[in-house]
N, C-alpha and C positions, 0 to 999 in steps of 0.2 A: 765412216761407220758411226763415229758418236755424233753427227747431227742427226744419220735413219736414229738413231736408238734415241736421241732426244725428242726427236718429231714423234715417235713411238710413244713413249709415256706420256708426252702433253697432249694426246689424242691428237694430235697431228694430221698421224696418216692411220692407216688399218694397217692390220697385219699383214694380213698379202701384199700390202705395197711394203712392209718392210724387209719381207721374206724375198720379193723382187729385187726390190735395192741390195738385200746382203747379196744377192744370186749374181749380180750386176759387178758387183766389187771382187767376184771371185771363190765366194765359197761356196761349199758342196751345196747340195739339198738337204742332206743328214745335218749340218753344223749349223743350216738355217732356221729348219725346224728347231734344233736342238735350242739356238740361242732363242729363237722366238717364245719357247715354251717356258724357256728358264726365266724371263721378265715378264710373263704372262700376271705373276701375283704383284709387281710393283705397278704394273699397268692399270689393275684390280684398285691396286690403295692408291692410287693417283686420282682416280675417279672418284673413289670415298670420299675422299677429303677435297674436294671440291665444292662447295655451297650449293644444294638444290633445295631451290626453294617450291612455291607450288606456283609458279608462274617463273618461266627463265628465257631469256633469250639464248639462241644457242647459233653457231655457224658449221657448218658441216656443207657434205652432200648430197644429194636429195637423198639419197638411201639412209645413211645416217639418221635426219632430220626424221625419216618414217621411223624406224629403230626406235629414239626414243619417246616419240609422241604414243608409242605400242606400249614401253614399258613404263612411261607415267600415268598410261591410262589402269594399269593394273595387268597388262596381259603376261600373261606366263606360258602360254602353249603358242605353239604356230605349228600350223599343218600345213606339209609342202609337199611339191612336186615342180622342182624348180624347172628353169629355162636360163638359156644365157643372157636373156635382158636383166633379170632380177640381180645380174652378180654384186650390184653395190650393196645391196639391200644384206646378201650375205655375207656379203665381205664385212658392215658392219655387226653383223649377229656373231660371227667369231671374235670380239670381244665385248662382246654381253651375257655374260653366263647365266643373269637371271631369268632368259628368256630361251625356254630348250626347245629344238626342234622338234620335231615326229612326222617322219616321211613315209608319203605314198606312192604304192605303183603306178595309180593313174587316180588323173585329176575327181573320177566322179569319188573313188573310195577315200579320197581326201577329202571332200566335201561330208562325207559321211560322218566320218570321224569328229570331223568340228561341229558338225550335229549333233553328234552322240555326247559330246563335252556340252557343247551348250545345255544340253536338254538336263543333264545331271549336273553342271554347278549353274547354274544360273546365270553363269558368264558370258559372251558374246564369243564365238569361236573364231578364229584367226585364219584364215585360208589364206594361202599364194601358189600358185598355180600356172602353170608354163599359158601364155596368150593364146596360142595355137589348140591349145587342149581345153581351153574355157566350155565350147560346148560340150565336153564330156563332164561337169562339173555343174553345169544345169540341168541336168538329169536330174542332179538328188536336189537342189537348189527350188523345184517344184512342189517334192515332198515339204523342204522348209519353210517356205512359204505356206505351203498349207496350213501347218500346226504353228506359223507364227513364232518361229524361234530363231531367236536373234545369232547372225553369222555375215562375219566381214570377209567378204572374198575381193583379191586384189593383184592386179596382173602389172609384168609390166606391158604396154603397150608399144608399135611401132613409133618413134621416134616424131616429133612435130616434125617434119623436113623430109619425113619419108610417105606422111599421110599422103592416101588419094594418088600414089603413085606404082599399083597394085605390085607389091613387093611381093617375095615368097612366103607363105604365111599370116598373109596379110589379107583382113575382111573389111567389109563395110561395116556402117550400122551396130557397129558393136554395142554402144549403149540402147540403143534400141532393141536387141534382142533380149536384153537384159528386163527390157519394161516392165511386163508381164508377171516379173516372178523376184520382184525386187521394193524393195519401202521407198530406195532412193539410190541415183546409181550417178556415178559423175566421174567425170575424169580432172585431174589434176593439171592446170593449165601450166603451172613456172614451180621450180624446188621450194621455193617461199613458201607456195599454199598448200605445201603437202604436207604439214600439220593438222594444219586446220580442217581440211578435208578428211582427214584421216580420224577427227575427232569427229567431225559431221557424220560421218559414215557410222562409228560407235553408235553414237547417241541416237541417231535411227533407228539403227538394230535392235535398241537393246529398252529404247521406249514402249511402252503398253501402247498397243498393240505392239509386239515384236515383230520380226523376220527379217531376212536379208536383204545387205545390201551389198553394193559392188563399185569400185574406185579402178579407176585405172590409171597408170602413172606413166607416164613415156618415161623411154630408156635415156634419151638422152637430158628429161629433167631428175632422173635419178644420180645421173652424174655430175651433174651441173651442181654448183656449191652455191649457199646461199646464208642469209640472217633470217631465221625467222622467231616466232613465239612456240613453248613446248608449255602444253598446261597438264596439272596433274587432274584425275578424273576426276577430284570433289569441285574443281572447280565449271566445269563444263555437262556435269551429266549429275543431275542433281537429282537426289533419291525422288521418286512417285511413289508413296505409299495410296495406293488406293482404299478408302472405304465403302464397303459397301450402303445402300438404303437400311436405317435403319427399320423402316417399315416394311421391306420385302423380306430382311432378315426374321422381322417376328414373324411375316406372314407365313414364311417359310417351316418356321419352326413351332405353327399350330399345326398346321399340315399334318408334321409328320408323328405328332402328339397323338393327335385324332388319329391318324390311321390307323386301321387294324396291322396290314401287314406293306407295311410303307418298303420305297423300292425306290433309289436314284439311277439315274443312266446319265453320267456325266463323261466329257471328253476330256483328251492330253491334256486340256489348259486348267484343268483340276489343278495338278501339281504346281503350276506355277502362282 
């Protein structure tokens, strides 16, 4: 019990492996929760006090590895409607409290929601989405693309090893469907590159022009453990302050001088 509870605060393993391992040695469900919850705050200041600088190498699982490449890019919301492929992915967000969930009944009303967030903080919205349920998630994925507002949607996908061997739930073409209605869309080849990709996929979104994009991660490189690099967002997504002409601006603004009864008709992208 004190190597699970050491491996536990050296971020080791996750909770749910610890909560296994206690269940494994003998105790109830109630005494595992219990103890789980009760080291939840030194698991907290373990992390704290750890060095994060704005470049780190980090070793983890590929879920992990996505986890905090979300939370050093600044994200705080993630919109879900999970699937059992995604479990590493959640099993690391139960100890991450700076990043809270908000769940959907189905994939397209998830998709909304991180539009609706997008379009009022100016953030890039966070989707994950059961793989089977993607196409109800490009429904609203259409509208986004329309108006150009930036939204990371991210599945886990069927396993390298299981591709092309028409599994249950299992399609073709998936980034291909995606084409149409997407900035930039890729799939994660090994746990190593699923930082990096996950930044890639930001940084699309959320660059002028905006709108979505879409990452897909196999299951079993989310399980899969790995070293890679975790950058924080100043490093990788570097401000675009656009200026406008300063000669269309004056022309503009004789315009509406002169007019008798001047009248604009501008679109969403006003506010941004």
């Amino acid at each position: 019990m004190k190597d699970l509870i050491k491996q536990y605060l050296d971020r080791g393993i996750s909770r749910r492996q610890l909560t296994s391992g206690l269940s494994a040695l003998g105790m109830s469900t109630v005494a595992t929760k219990a103890l789980a919850q009760s080291l939840a705050p030194f698991a907290a200041s373990a992390q704290a006090a750890t060095p994060q600088g704005p470049m780190r190498e980090m070793t983890g699982k590929g879920g992990a590895l996505f986890v905090q490449q979300l939370k050093a890019a600044g994200v705080e919301f993630i919109f879900f409607n999970p699937s059992t492929g995604d479990a590493p992915i959640f099993d690391a967000l139960a100890d991450e409290p700076s990043i809270q969930l908000i769940k959907g009944v189905q994939e397209g009303a998830v998709a909304v929601m991180a539009d609706g967030y997008a379009r009022l903080s100016g953030k890039p919205g966070v989707v994950i989405v059961a793989n089977v349920g993607l196409p109800n998630a490009m429904t609203q994925m259409v509208n986004t693309f329309k108006d150009r507002i930036p939204i990371l949607v991210a599945v886990a996908a069927f396993g390298q090893d299981a591709l092309g061997r028409e599994g249950p739930q299992d399609y073709d073409y998936q980034e291909s469907m995606l084409g149409p209605i997407t900035k930039w869309r890729w799939t994660a080849q090994t746990a190593k590159s699923i930082p990096e990709t996950t930044r890639r996929a930001l940084k699309f979104a959320s660059t002028p022009p905006a709108g979505p994009t879409f990452l897909a991660i196999p299951e079993d490189e989310l399980r899969a453990e790995a070293t890679a690099t975790i950058m924080d967002q100043s490093l990788f997504d570097v401000s675009m302050k656009i200026r406008p002409d300063k000669d269309a601006v004056e022309k503009a603004a004789r315009m509406l001088i002169e007019a008798t009864n001047p009248l604009l008709s501008v679109g969403d992208e006003i506010t941004l």
